[in-house]
N, CA, C and O atoms as a MOPAC input file, in Angstrom:
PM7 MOZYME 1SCF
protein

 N     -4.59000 1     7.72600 1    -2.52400 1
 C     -5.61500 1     7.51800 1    -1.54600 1
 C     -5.10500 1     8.03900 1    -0.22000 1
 O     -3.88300 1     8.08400 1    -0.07400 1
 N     -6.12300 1     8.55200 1     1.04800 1
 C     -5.64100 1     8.86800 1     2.00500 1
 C     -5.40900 1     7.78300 1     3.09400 1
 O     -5.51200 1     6.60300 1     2.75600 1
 N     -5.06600 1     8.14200 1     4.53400 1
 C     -4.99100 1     6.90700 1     5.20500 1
 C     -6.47800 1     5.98000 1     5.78000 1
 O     -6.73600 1     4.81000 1     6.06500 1
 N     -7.16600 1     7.21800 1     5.74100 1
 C     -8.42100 1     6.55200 1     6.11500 1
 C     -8.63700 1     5.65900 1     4.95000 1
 O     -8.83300 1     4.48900 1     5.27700 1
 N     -8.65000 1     5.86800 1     3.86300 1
 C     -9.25500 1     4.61800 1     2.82000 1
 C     -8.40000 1     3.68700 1     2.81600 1
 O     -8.94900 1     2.62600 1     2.51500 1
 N     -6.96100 1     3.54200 1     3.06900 1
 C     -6.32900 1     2.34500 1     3.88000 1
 C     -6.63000 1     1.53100 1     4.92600 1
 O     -6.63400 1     0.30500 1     5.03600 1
 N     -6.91500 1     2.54000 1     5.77800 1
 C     -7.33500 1     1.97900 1     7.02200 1
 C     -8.69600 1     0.63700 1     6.59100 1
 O     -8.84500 1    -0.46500 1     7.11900 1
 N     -9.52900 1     1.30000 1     5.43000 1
 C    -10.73600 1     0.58800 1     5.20400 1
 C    -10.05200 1    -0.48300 1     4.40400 1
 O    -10.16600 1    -1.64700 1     4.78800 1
 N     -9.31700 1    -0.18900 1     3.27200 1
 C     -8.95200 1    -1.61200 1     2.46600 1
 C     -8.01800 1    -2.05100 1     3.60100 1
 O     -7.72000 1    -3.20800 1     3.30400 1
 N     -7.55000 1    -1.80700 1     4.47000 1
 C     -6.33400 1    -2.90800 1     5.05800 1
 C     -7.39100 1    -3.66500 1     6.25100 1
 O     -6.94700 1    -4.69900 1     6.75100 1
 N     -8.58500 1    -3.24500 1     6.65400 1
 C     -9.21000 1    -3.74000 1     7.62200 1
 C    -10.36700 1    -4.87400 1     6.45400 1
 O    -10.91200 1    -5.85900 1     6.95100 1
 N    -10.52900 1    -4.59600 1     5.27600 1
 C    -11.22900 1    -5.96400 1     4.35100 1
 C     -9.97200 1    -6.36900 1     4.31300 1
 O     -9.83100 1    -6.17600 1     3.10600 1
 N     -9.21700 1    -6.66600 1     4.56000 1
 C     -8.23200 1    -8.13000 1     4.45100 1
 C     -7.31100 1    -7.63700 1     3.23100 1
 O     -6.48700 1    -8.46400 1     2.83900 1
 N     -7.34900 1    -6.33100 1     2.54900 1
 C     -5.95800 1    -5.82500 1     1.86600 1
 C     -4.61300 1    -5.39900 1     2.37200 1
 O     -4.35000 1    -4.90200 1     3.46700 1
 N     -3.61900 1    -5.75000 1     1.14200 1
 C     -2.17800 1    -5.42300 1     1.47900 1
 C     -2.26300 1    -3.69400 1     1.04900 1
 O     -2.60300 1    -3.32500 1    -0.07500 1
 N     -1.97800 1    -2.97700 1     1.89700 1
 C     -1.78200 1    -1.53500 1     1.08700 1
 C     -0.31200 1    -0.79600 1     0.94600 1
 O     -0.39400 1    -0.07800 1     1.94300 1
 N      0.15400 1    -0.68500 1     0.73900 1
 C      1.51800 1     0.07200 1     0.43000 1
 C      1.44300 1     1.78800 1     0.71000 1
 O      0.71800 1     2.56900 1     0.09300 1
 N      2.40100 1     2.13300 1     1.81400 1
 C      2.06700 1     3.57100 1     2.20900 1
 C      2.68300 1     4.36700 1     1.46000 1
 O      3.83700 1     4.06300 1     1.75900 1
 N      2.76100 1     5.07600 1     0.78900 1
 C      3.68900 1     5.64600 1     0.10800 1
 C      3.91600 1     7.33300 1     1.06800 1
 O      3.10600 1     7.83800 1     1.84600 1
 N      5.01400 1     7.76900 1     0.73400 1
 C      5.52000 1     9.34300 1     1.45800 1
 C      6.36400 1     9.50700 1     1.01500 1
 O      6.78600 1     8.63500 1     0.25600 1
 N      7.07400 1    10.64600 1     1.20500 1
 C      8.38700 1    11.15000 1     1.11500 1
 C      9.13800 1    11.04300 1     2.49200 1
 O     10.36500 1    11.00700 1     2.57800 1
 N      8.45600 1    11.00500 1     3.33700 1
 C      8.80800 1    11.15600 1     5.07400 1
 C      8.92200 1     9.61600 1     4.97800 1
 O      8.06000 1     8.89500 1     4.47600 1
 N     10.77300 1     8.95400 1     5.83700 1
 C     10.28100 1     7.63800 1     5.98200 1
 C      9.76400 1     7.39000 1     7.10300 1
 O      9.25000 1     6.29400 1     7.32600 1
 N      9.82100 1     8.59100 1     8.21700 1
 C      9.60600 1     8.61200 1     9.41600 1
 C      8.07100 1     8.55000 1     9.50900 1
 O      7.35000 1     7.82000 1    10.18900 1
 N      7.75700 1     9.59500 1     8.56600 1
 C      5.90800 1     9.72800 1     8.92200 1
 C      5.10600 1     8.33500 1     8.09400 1
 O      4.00500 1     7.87900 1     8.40300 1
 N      6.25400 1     7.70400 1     6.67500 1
 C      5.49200 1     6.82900 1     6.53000 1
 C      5.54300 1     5.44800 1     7.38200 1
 O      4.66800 1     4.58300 1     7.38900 1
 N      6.58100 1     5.44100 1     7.99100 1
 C      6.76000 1     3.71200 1     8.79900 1
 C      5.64000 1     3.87600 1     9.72100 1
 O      4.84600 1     3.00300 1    10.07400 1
 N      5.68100 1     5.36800 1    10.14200 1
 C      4.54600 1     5.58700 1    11.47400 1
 C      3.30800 1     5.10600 1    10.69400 1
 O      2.67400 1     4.25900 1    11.32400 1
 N      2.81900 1     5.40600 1     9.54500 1
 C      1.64900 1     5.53000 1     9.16600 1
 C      1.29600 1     3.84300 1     9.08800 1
 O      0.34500 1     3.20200 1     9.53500 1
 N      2.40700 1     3.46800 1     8.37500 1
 C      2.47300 1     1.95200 1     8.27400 1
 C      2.59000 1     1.05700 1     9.31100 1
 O      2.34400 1    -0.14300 1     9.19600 1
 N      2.94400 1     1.57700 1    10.28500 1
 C      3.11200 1     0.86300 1    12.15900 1
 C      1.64700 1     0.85500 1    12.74900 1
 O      1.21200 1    -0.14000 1    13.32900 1
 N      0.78400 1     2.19100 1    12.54900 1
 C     -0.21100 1     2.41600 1    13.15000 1
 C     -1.24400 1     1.38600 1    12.36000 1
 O     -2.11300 1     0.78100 1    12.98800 1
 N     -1.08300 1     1.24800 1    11.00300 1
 C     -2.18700 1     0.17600 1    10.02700 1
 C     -1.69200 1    -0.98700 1    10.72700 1
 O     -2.25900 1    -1.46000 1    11.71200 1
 N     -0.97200 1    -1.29900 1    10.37900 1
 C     -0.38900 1    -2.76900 1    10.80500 1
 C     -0.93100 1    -2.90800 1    12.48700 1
 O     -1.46600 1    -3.95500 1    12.85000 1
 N     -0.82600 1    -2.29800 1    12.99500 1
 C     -1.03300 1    -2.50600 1    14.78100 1
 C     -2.75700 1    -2.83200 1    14.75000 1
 O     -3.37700 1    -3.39900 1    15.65000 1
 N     -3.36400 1    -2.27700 1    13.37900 1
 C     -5.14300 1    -2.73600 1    13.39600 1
 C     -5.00900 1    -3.91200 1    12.90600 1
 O     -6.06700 1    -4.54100 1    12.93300 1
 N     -3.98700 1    -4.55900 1    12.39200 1
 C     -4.29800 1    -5.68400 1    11.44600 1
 C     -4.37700 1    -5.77600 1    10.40800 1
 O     -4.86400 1    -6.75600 1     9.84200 1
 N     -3.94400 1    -4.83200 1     9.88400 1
 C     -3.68100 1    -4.62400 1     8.49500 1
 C     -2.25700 1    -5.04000 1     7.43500 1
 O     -1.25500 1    -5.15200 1     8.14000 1
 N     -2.13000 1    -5.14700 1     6.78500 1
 C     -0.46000 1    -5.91300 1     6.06000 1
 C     -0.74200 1    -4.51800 1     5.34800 1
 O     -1.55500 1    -4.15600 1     4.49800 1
 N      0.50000 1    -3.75000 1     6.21300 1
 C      0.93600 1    -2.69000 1     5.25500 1
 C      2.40700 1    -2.30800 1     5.28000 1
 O      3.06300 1    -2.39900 1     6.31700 1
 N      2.90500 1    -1.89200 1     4.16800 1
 C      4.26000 1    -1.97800 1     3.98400 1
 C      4.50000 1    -0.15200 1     3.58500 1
 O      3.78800 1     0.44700 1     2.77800 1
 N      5.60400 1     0.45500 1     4.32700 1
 C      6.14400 1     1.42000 1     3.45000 1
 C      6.81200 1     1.12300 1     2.51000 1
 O      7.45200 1     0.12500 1     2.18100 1
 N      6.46700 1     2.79300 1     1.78200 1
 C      7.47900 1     2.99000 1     0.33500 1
 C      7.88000 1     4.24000 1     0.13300 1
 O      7.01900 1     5.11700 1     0.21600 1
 N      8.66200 1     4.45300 1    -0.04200 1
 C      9.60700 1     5.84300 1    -0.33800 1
 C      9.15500 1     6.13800 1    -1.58400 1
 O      9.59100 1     5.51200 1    -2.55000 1
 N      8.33400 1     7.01300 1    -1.70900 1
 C      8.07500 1     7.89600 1    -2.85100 1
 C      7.52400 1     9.27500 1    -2.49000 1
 O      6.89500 1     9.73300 1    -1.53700 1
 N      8.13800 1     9.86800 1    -3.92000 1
 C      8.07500 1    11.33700 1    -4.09100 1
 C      7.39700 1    12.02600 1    -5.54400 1
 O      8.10500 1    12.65400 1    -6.33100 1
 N      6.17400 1    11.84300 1    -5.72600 1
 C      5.49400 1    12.06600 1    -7.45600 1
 C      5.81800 1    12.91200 1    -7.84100 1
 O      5.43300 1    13.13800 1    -8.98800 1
 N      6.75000 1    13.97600 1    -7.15900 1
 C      7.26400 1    14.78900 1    -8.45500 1
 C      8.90100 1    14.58700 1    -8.80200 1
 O      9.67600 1    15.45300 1    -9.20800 1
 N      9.18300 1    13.16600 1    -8.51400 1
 C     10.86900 1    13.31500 1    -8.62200 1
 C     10.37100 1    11.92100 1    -9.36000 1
 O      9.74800 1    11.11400 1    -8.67100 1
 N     10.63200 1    11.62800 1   -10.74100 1
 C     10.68300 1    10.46500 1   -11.39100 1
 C     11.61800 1     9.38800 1   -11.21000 1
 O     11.36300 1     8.22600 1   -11.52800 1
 N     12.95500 1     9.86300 1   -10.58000 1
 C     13.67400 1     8.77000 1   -10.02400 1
 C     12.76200 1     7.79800 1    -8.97700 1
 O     12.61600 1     6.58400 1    -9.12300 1
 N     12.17500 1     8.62700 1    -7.87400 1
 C     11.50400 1     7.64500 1    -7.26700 1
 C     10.27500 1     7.11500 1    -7.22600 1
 O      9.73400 1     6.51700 1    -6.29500 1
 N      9.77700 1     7.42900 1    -8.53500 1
 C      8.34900 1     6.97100 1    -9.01800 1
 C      8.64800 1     5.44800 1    -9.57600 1
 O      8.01600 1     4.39300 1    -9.52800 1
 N     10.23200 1     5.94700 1   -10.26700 1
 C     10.49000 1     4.76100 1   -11.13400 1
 C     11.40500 1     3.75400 1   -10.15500 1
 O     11.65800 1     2.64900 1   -10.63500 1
 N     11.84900 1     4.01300 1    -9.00100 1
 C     12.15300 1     2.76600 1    -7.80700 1
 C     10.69900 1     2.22000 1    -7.30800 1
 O     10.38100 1     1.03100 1    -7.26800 1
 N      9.89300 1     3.30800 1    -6.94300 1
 C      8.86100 1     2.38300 1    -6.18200 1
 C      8.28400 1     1.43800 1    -7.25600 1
 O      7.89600 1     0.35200 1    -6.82400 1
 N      8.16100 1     1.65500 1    -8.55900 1
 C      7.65000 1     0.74700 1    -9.69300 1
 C      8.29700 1    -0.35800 1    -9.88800 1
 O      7.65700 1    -1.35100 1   -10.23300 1
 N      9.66500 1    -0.42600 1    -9.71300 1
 C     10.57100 1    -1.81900 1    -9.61500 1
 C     10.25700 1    -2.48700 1    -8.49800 1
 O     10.37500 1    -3.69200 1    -8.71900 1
 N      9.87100 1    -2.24400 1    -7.27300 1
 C      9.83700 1    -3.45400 1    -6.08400 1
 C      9.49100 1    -4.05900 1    -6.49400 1
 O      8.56800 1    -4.00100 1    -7.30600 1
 N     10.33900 1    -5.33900 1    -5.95800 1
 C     10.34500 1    -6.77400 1    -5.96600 1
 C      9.01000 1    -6.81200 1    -5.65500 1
 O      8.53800 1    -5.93500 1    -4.93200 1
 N      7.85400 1    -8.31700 1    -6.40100 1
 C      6.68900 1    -8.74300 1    -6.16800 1
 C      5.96500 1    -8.83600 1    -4.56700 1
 O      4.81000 1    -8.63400 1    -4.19000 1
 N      7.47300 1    -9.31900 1    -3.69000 1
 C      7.06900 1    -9.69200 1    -2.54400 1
 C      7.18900 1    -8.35700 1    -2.16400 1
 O      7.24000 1    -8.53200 1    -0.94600 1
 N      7.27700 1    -7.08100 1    -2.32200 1
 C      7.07000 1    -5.68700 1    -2.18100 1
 C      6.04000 1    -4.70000 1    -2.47100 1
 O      5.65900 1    -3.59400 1    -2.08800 1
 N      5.66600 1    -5.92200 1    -3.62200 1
 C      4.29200 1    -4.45500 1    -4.31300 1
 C      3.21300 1    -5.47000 1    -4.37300 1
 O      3.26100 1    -6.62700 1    -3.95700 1
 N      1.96200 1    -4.68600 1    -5.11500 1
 C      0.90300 1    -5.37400 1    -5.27000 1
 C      0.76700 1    -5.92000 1    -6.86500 1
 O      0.98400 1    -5.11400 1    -7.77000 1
 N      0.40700 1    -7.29700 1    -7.17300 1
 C      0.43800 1    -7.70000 1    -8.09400 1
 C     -0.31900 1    -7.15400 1    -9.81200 1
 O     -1.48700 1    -6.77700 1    -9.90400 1
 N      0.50200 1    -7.22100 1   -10.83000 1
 C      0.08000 1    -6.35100 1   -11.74700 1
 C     -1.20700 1    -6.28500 1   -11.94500 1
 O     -1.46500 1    -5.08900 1   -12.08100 1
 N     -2.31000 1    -7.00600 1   -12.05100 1
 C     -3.67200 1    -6.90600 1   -12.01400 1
 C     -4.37500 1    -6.19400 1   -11.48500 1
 O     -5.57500 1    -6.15900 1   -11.75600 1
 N     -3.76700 1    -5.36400 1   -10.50600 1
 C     -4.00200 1    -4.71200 1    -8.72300 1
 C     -3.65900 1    -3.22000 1    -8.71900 1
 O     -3.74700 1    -2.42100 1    -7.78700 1
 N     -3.15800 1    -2.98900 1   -10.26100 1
 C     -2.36900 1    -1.71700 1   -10.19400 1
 C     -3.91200 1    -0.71500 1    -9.95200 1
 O     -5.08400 1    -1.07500 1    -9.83600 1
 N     -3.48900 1     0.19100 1    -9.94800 1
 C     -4.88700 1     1.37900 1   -10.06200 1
 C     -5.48100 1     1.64800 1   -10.72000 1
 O     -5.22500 1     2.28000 1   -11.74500 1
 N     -6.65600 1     1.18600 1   -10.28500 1
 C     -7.91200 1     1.66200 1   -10.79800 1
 C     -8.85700 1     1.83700 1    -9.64000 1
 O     -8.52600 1     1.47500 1    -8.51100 1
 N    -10.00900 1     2.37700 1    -9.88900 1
 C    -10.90900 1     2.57600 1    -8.47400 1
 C    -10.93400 1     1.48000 1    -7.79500 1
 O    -10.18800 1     1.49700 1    -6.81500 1
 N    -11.52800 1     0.52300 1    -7.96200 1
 C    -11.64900 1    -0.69300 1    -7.58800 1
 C    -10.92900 1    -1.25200 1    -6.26200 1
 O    -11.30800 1    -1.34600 1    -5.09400 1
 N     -9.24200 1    -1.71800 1    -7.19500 1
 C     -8.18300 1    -1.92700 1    -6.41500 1
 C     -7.38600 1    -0.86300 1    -5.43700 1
 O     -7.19400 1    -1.25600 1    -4.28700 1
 N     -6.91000 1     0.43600 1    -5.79000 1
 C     -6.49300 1     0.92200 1    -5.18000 1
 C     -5.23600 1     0.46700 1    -4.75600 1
 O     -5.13400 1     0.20600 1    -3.55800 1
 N     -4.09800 1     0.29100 1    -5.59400 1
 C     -3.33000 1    -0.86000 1    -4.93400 1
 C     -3.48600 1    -1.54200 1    -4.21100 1
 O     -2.78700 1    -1.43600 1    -3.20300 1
 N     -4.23700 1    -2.36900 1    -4.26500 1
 C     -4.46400 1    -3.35000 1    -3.23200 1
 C     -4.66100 1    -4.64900 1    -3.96900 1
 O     -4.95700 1    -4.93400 1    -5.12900 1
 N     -4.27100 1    -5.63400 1    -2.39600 1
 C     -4.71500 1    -7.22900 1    -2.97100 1
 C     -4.99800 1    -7.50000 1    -1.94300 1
 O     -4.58000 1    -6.92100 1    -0.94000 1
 N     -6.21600 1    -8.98200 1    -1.96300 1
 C     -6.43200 1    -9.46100 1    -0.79800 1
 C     -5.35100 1   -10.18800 1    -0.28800 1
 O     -4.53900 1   -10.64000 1    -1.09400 1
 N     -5.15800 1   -10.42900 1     1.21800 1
 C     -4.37400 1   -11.37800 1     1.91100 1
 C     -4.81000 1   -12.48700 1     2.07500 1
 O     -5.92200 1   -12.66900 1     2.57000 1
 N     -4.01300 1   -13.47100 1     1.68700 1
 C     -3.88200 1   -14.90100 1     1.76200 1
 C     -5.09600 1   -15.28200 1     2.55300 1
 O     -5.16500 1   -14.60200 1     3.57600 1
 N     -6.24300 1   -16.28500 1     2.40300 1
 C     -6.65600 1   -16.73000 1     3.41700 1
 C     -7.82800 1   -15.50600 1     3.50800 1
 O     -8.34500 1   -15.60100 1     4.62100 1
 N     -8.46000 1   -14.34500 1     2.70700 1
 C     -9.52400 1   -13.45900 1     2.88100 1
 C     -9.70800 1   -13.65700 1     1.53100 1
 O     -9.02300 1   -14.09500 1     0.60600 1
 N    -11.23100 1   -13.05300 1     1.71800 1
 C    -11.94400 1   -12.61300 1     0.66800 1
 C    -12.06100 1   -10.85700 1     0.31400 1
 O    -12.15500 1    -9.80200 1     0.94100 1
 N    -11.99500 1   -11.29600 1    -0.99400 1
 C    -11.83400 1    -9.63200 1    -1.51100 1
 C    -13.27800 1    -8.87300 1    -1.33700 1
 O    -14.38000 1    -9.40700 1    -1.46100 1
 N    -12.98600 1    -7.38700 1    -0.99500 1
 C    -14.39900 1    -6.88200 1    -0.34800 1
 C    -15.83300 1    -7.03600 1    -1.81700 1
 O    -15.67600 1    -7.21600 1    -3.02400 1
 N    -16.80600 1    -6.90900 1    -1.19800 1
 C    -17.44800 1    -7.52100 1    -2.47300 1
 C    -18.52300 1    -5.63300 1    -2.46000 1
 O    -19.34900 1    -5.38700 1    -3.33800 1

């Protein structure tokens, strides 16, 4: 997904996970969501290097979005935050 469709799930009350290869361009990307109010976390990934397809797939729970949440249109990696309702 791009950042604008973050921008939209992190402003309905989702956690989104930024993913890049840049950690620089992603913390930025993830500084600028978060500064709207959004719970977003970077992640170091690179889809054509399977080493780090297969780290970002291990984060710890309190790191990723819960297995139910994985991708599909719907979710988009995403989950709602504590205390919101999921967009309807």
């Amino acid at each position: 997904m791009g950042f604008e469709t973050a921008r939209i799930l992190g402003s309905g009350g989702r956690t989104v996970l930024v993913g890049a290869r840049s950690a620089e361009l992603g913390e930025k990307a993830a500084a600028e969501l978060a500064g709207e109010g959004a719970a977003a976390r970077f992640v170091r990934i690179d889809v054509t290097d399977e080493a780090s397809v297969a780290a970002a797939a291990e984060l710890p729970p309190s790191r990723s979005p819960t297995p139910r949440s994985w991708p599909t249109p719907r979710s988009a990696w995403s989950r709602p935050r504590p205390g919101t309702a999921p967009p309807t």
